[in-house]
DRENVEXZA-405745 format. One record per residue (C-alpha): x, y, z; residue in three letters. Coordinates in steps of 0.05 Angstrom, whole numbers. Example, Ala and Ser with C-alpha at 12.3 -4.5 7.8 and 13.67 -1.06 7.14 Angstrom:
BEGIN
<atom u="246" v="-90" w="156" r="ala"/>
<atom u="273" v="-21" w="143" r="ser"/>
% end
This chain:
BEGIN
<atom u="3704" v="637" w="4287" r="unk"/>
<atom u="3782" v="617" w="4299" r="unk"/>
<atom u="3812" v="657" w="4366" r="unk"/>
<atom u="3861" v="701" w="4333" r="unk"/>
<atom u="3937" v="676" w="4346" r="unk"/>
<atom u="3984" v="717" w="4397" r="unk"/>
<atom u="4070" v="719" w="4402" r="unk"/>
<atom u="4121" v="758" w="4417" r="unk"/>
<atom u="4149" v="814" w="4367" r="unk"/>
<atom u="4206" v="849" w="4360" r="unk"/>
<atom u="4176" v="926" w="4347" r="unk"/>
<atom u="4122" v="951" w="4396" r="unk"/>
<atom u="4071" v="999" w="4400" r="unk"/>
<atom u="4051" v="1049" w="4448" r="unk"/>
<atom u="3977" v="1067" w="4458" r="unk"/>
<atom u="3951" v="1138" w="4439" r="unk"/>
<atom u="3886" v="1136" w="4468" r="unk"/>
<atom u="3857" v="1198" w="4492" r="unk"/>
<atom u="3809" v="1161" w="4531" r="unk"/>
<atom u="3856" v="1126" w="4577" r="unk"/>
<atom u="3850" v="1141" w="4654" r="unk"/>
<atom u="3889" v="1119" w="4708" r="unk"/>
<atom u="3841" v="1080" w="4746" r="unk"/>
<atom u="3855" v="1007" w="4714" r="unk"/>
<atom u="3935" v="1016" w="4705" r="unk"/>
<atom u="3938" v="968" w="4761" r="unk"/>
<atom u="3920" v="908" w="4712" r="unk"/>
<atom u="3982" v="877" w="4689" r="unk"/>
<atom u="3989" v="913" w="4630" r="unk"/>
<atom u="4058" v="939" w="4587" r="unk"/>
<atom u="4080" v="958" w="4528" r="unk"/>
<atom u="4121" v="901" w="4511" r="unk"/>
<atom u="4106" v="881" w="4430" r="unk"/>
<atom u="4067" v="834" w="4412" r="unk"/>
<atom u="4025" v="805" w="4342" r="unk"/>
<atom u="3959" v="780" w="4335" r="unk"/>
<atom u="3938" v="749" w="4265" r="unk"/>
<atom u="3867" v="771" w="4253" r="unk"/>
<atom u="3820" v="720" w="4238" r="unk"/>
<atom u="3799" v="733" w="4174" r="unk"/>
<atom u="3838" v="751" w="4123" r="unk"/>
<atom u="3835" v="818" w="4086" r="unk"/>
<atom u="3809" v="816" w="4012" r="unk"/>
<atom u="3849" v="868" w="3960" r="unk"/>
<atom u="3825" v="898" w="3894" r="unk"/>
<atom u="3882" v="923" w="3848" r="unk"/>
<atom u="3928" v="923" w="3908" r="unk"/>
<atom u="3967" v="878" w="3956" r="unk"/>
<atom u="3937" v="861" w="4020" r="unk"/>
<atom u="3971" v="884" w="4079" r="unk"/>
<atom u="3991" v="825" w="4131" r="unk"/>
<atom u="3946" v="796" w="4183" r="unk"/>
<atom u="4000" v="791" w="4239" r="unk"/>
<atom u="3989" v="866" w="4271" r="unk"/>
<atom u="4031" v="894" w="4318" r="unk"/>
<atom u="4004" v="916" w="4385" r="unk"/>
<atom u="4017" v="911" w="4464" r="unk"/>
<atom u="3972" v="889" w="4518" r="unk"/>
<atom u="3968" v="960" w="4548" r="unk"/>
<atom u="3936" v="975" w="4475" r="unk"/>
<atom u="3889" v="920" w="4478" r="unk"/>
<atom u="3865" v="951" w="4550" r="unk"/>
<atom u="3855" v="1007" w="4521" r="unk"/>
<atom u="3818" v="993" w="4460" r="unk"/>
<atom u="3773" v="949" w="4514" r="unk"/>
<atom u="3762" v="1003" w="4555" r="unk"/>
<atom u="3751" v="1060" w="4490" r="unk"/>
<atom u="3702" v="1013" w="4458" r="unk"/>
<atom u="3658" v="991" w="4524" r="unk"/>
<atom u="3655" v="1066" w="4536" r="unk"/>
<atom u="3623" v="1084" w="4471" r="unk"/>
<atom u="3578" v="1021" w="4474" r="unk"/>
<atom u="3551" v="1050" w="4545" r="unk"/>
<atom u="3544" v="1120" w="4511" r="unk"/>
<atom u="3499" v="1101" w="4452" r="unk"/>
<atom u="3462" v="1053" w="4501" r="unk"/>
<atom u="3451" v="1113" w="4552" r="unk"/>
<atom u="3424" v="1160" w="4492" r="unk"/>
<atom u="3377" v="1114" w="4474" r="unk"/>
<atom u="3344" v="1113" w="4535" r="unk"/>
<atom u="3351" v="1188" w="4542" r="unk"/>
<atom u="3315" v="1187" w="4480" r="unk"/>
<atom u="3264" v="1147" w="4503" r="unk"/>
<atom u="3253" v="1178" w="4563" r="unk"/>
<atom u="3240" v="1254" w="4513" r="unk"/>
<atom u="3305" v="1278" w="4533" r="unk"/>
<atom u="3334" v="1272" w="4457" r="unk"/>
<atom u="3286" v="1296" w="4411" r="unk"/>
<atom u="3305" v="1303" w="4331" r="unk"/>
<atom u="3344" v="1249" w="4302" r="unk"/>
<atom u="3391" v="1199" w="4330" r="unk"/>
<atom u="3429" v="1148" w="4300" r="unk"/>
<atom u="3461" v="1100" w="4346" r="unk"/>
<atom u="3537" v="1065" w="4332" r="unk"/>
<atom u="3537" v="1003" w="4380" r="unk"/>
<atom u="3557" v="944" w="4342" r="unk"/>
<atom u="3604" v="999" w="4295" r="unk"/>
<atom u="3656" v="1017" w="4356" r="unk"/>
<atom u="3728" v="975" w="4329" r="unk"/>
<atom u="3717" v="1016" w="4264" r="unk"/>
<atom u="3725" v="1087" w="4308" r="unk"/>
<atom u="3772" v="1053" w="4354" r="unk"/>
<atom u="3811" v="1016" w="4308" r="unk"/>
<atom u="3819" v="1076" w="4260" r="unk"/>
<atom u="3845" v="1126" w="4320" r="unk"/>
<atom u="3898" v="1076" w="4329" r="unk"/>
<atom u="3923" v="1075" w="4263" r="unk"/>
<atom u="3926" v="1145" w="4239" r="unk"/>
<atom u="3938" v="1211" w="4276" r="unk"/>
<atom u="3894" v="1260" w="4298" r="unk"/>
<atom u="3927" v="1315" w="4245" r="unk"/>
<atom u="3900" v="1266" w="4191" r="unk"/>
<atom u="3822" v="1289" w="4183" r="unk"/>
<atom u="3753" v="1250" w="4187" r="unk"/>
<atom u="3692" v="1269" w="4163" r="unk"/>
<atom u="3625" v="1226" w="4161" r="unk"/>
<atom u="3554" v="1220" w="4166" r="unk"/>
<atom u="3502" v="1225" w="4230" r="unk"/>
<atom u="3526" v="1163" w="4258" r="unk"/>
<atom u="3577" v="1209" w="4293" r="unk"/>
<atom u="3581" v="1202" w="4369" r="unk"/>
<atom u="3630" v="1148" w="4371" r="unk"/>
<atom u="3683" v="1180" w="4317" r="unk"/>
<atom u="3672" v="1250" w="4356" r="unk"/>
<atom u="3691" v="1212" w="4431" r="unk"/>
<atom u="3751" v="1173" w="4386" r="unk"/>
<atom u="3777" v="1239" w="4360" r="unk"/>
<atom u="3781" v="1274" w="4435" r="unk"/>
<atom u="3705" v="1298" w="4439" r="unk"/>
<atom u="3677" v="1290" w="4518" r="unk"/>
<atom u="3627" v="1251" w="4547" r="unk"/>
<atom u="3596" v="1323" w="4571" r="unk"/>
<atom u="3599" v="1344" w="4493" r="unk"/>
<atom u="3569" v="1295" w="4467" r="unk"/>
<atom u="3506" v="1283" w="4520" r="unk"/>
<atom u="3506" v="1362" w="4522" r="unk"/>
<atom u="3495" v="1363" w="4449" r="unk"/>
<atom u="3444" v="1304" w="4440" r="unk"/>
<atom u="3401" v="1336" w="4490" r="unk"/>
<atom u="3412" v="1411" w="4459" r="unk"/>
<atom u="3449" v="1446" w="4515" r="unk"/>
<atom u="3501" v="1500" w="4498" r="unk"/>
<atom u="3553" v="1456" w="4530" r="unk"/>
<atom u="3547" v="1417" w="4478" r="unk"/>
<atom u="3596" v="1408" w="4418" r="unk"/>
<atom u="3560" v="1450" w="4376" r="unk"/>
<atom u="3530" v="1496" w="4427" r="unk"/>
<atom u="3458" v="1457" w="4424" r="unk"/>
<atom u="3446" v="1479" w="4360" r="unk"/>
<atom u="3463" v="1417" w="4317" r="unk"/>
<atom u="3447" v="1358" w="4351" r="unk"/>
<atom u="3459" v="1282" w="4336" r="unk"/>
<atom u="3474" v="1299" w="4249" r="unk"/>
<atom u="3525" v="1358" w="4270" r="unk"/>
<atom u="3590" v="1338" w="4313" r="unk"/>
<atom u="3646" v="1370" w="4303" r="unk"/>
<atom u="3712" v="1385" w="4333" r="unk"/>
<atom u="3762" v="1420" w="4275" r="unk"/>
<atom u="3820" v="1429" w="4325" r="unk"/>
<atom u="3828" v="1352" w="4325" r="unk"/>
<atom u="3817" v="1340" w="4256" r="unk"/>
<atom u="3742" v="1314" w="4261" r="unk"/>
<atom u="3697" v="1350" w="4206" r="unk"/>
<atom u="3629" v="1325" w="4222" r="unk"/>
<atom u="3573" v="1296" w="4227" r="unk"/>
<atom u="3524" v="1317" w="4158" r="unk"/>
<atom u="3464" v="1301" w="4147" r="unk"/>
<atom u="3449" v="1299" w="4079" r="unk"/>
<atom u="3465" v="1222" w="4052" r="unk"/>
<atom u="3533" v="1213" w="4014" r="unk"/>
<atom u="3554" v="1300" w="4018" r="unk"/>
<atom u="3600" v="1291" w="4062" r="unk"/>
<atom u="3650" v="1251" w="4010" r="unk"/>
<atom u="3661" v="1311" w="3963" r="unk"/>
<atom u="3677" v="1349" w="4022" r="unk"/>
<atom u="3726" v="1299" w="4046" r="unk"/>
<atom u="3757" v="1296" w="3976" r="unk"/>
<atom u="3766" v="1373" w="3992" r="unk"/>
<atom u="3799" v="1374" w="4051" r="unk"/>
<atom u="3848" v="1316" w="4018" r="unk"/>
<atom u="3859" v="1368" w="3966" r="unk"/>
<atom u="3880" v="1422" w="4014" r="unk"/>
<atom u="3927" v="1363" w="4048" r="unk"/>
<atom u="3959" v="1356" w="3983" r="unk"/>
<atom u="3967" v="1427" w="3962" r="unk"/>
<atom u="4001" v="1440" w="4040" r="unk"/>
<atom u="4043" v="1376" w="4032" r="unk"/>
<atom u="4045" v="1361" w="4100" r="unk"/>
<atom u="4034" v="1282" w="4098" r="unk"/>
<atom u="3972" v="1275" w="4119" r="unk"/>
<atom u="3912" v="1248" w="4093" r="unk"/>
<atom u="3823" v="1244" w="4089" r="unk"/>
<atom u="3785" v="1190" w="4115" r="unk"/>
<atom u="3718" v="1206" w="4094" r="unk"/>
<atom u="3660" v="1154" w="4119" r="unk"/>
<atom u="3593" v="1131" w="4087" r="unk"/>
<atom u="3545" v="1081" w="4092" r="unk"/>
<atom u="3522" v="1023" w="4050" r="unk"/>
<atom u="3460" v="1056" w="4038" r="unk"/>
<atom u="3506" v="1119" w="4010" r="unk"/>
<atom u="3545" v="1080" w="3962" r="unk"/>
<atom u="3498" v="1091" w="3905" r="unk"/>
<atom u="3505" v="1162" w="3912" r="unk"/>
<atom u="3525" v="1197" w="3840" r="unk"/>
<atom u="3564" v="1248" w="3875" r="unk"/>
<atom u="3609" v="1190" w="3905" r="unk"/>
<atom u="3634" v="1166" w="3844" r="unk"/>
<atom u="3653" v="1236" w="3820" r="unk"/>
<atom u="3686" v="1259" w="3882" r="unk"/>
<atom u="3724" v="1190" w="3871" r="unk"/>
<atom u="3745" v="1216" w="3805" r="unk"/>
<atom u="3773" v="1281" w="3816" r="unk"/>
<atom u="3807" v="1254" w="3870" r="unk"/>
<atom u="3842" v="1197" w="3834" r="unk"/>
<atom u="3857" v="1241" w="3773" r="unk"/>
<atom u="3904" v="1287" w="3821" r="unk"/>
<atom u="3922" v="1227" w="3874" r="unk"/>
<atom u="3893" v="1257" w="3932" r="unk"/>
<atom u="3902" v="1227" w="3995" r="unk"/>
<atom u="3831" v="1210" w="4014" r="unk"/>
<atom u="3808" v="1146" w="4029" r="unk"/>
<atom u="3736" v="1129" w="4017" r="unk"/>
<atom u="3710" v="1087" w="4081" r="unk"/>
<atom u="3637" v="1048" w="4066" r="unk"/>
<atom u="3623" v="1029" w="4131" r="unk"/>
<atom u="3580" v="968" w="4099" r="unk"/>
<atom u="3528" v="946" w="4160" r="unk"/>
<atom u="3482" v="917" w="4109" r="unk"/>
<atom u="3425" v="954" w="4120" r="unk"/>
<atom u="3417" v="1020" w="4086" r="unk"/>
<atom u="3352" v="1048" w="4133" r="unk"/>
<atom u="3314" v="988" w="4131" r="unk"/>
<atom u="3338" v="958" w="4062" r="unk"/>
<atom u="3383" v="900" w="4057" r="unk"/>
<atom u="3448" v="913" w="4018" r="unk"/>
<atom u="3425" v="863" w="3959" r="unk"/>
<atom u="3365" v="895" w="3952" r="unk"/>
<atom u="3394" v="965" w="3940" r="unk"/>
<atom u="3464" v="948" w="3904" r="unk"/>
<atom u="3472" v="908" w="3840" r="unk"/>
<atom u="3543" v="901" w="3863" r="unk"/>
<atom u="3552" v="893" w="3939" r="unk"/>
<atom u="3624" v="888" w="3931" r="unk"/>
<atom u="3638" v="962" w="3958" r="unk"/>
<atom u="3714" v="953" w="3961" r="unk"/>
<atom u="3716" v="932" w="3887" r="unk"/>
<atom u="3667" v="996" w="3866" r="unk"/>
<atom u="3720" v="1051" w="3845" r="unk"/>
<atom u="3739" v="1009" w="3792" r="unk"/>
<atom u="3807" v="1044" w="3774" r="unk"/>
<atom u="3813" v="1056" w="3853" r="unk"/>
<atom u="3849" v="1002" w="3898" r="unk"/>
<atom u="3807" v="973" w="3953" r="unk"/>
<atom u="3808" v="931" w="4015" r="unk"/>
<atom u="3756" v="897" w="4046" r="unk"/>
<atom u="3761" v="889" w="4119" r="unk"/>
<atom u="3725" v="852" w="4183" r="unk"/>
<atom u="3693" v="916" w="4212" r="unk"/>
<atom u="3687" v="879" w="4281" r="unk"/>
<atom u="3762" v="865" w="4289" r="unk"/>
<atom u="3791" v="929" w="4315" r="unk"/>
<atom u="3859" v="904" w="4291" r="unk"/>
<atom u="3853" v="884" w="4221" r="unk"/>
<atom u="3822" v="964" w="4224" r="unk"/>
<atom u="3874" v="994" w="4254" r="unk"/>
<atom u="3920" v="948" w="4207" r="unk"/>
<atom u="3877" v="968" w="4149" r="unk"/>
<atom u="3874" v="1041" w="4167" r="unk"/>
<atom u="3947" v="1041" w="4176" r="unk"/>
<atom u="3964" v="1006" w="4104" r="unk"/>
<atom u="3904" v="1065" w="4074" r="unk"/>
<atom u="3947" v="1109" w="4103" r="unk"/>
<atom u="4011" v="1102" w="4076" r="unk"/>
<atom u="3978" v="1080" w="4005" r="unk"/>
<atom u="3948" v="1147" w="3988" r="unk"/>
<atom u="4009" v="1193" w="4013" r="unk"/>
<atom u="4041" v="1152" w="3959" r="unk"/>
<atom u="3991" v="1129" w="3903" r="unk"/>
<atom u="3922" v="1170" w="3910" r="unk"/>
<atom u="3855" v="1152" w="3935" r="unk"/>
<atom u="3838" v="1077" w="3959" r="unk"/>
<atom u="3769" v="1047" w="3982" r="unk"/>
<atom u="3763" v="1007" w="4043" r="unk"/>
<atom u="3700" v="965" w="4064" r="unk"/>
<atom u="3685" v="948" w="4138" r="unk"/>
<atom u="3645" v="896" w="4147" r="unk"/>
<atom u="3613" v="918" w="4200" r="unk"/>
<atom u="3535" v="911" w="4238" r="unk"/>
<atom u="3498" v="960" w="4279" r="unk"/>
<atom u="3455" v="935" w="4335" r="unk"/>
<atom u="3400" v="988" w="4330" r="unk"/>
<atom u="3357" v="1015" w="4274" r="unk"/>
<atom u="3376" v="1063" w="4226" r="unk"/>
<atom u="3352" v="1113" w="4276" r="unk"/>
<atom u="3317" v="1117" w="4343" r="unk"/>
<atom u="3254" v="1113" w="4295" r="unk"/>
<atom u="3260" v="1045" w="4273" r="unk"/>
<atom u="3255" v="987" w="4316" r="unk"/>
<atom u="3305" v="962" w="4272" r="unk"/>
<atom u="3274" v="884" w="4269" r="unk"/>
<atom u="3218" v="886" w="4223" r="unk"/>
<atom u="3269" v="881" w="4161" r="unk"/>
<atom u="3314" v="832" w="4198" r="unk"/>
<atom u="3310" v="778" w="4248" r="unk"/>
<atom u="3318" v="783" w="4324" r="unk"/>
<atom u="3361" v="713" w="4314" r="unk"/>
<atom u="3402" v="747" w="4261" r="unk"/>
<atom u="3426" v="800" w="4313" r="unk"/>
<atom u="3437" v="762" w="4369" r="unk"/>
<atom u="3481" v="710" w="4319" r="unk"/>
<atom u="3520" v="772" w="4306" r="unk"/>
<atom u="3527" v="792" w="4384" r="unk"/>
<atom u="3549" v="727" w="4397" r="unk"/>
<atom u="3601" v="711" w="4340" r="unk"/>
<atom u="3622" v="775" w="4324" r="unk"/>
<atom u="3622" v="834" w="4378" r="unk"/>
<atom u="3681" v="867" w="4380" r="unk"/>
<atom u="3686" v="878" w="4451" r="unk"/>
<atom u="3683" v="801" w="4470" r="unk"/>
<atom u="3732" v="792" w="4417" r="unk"/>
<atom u="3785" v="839" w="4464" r="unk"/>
<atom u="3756" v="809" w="4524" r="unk"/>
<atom u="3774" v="742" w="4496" r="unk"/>
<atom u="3841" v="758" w="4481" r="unk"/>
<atom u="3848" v="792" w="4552" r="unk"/>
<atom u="3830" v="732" w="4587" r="unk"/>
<atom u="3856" v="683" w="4545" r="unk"/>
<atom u="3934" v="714" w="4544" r="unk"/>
<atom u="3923" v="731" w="4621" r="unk"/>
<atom u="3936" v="805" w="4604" r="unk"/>
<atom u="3866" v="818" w="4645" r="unk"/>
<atom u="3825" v="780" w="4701" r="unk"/>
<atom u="3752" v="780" w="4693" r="unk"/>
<atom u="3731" v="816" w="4755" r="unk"/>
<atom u="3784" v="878" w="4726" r="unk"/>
<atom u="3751" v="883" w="4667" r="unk"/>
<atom u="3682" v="876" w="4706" r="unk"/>
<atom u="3710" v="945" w="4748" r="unk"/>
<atom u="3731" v="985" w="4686" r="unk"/>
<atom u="3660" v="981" w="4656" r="unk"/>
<atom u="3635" v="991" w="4718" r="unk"/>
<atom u="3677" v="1053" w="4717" r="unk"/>
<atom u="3654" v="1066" w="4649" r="unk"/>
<atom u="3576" v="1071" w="4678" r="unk"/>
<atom u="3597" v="1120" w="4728" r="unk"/>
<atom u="3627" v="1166" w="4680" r="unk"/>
<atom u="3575" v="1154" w="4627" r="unk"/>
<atom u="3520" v="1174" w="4688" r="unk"/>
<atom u="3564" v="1235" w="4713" r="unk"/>
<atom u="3562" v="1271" w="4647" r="unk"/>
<atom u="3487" v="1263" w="4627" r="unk"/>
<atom u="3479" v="1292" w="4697" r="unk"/>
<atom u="3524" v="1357" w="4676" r="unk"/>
<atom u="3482" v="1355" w="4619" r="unk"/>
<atom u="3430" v="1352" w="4651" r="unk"/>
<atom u="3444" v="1420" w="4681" r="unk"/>
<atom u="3480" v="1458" w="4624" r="unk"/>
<atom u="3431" v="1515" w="4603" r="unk"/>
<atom u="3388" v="1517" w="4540" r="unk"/>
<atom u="3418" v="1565" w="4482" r="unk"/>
<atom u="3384" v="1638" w="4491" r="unk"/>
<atom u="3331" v="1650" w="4431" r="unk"/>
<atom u="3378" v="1699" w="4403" r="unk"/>
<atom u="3426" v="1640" w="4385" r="unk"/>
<atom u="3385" v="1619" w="4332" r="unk"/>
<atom u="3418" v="1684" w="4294" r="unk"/>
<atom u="3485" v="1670" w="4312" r="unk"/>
<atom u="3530" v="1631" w="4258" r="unk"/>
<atom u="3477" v="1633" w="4199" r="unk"/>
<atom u="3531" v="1675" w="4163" r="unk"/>
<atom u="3603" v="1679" w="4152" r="unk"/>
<atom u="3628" v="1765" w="4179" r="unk"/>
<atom u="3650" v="1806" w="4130" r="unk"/>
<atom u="3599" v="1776" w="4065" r="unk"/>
<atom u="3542" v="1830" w="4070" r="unk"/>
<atom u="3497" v="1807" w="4115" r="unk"/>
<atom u="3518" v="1797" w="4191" r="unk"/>
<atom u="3451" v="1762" w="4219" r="unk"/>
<atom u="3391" v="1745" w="4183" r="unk"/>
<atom u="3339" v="1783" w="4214" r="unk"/>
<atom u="3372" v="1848" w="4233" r="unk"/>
<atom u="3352" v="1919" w="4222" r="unk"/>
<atom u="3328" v="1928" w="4149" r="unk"/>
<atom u="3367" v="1989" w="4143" r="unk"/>
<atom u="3429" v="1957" w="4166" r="unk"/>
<atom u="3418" v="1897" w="4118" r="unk"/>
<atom u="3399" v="1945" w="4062" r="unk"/>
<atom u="3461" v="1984" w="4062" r="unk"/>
<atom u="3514" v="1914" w="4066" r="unk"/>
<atom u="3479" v="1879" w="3998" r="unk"/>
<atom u="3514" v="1904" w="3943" r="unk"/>
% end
């Protein structure tokens, strides 16, 4: 694929990340603007296309080098941690998925909400979520993000705006049509991105979310996060129509290169200011994951070894910021050598707090089963006490 094209621009950006750290601010990095054209061009139904010059700065490109190698050594470290009996349950790995997280951070806010489906651990880190919460959780300590109790399907962190992390395929859309309804009713110009899978996109309860939500131009937009493989069945197998941008019909939609975490953030940021105006809008990243479906599935007896190394090769989004950081002389290869070397060691530090945070006390498993104050306080309590709260 064509490198994408660099020059000088008059607006800047500055970077947001929350997963910056001082260590590699001695690379010759600033804020001064700059565009890059993505390489391929984005692909509109019943809208304009936003451009493919994007604004950014090299201190952002650092960054989004730095955010995505981090998450790629996270979901590399849990599968071995898996392996080795550590994680047990489910566990559904993102590598191959990062400039979709990364590239979304950058072009929204963390008052506008996501919510998504178990592939989770990258969007959790992206919205402010710790290396410690994450490993913590995955391994069911109570220093994890849910306490232990959900594991890989059930991140969450509300105060950021990050709303899971379900398990059931496809519910979490509805729920992200909700909380676009409650954006709209509080007018505070913000809106929903709510994420699903190719293998979702058939899901009946999609289409009506989709509905309701363009009847009363909610700000959601509806994110298929197309990898091609829905478990271990190929898109064409499973959609008539594997066009997921164009499926809402009467919805706008953009189809975008998932691997390019500018044309996302550029994307994300055109989404953005599209439904605080007009309603819902669909966006498809054409994206890959590198893994199975989940820890379960070797993940290359529907697909070829060749196939995903032809991906790694033309289309990882890391080596696409690498190239750019060499090529522009923004980075030298040895500094970007020590910040995922850096990346390891903070990877290896938390699964070794995780390693130590305790295991939730039995009488957990009776916490948070019901909301106080709706007649029964904990399943399992004192049948007297029970009897006299039901009405």
């Amino acid at each position: 694929m064509a490198m994408s094209r660099l020059s000088q621009r008059s607006i800047g950006w500055r970077s947001r990340s929350t997963l910056l750290r001082p260590f590699w601010r001695a690379i010759s990095t600033s804020d001064a603007p700059l565009t890059i054209e993505t390489s391929v061009p984005f692909t509109a139904h019943n809208c304009e296309a936003p451009s493919r010059a994007v604004e950014t700065s090299s201190s952002e490109l650092v960054t989004f080098f730095r955010d995505m190698a981090l998450m790629r050594r996270m979901e590399i470290a849990a599968d071995s941690l898996y392996k080795a009996k550590l994680i047990r349950g489910f566990c559904h790995l993102y590598d191959g998925q990062e400039a979709v997280a990364v590239g979304m951070e950058a072009g929204i806010t963390k008052r506008d909400c996501i919510i998504t489906a178990y592939r989770d651990h990258c969007t959790f880190v992206g919205r402010g979520g710790t290396l410690l919460e994450v490993f913590a959780e995955l391994m069911g300590r109570k220093h994890g993000c849910s306490k232990g109790k959900g594991g890989s399907m059930h991140f969450y962190k509300k105060e950021s705006g990050f709303y899971g992390g379900h398990g059931i395929v496809g519910a979490q859309v509805p729920l992200g049509c909700g909380l676009a309804f409650a954006q709209k009713y509080s007018k505070d110009e913000t809106v929903t991105f709510a994420l699903y899978g190719d293998g979702a996109a058939n899901q009946g309860q999609l289409f009506e979310a989709l509905n309701i939500a363009a009847l009363w131009d909610l700000p959601a937009i509806l994110v298929c996060e197309n990898n091609h493989y829905g478990m271990g069945t190929a898109e064409w197998r499973a959609a008539k129509s594997p066009a997921y941008y164009k499926r809402g019909d009467y919805v706008p939609g953009l189809k975008v290169d998932g691997m390019d975490v500018l044309a996302v953030k550029q994307a994300c940021r055109f989404a953005k200011e599209h439904a605080l105006k007009n309603g819902p809008l669909i966006l498809e990243m054409d994206t890959y994951r590198y893994h199975g479906h989940s820890m379960s599935d070797p993940g290359s007896t529907y697909r070829t070894r060749d196939e995903i190394s032809g991906v790694r090769q033309e289309r990882d989004p890391i080596e696409r910021v690498r190239k750019l950081l060499l090529s522009h002389d923004i980075a030298a290869e040895k500094e970007l050598k020590d910040i995922e070397k850096q990346v390891r060691k903070e990877v290896d530090d938390a699964i070794a707090k995780a390693k130590e945070s305790p295991m939730p006390e039995p009488s957990d498993l009776f916490s948070n089963v019901y909301v106080k104050g709706f007649g029964i306080e904990v399943f399992g309590a004192d049948r007297k006490e029970v009897r006299g709260t039901l009405p």
